[in-house]
N, C-alpha and C positions, 0 to 999 in steps of 0.2 A: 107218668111218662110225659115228658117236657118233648111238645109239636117244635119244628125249624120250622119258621116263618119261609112263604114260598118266595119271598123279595129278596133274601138273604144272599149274599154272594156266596159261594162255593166254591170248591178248590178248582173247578174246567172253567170258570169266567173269563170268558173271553175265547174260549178253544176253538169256538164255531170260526171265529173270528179270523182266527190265525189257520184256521183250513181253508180259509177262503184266499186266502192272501196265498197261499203255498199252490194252491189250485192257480192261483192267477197270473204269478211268474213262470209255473211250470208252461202256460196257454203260452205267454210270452215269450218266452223262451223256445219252445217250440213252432210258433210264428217266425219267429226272425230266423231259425235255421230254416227252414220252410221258403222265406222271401230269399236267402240268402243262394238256395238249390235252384230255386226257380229262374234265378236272376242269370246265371251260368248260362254261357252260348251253346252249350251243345245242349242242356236239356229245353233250353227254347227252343230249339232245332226240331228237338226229337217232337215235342210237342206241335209245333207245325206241319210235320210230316205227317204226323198222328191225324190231327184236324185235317186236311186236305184229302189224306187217304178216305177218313169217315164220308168226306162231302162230294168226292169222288162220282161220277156221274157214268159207269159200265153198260156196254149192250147187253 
């Protein structure tokens, strides 16, 4: 029985690789929709409302 050398390339060379990169446009791409929601005047809004209501000082 003929051992494969453990340094040998393989048919997934490189796989990890390319899931890393698929990971990291996906990040990407859901950051910039993200900046893009955030950036909008009414959910800026909503979120100052938000924070002001939280810091809100009640008897």
């Amino acid at each position: 029985m003929k051992s494969i050398p453990t340094d040998a390339p393989t048919l997934d060379t490189g796989a990890a690789t390319a899931e890393y990169v698929v990971a990291t446009m996906a990040a990407v791409g859901f950051a910039t929709l993200l900046l893009v929601i955030l950036k909008s005047e009414e959910v800026r809004q909503l979120l100052l409302n938000l924070v002001h209501q939280a810091l809100a000082v009640t008897p």
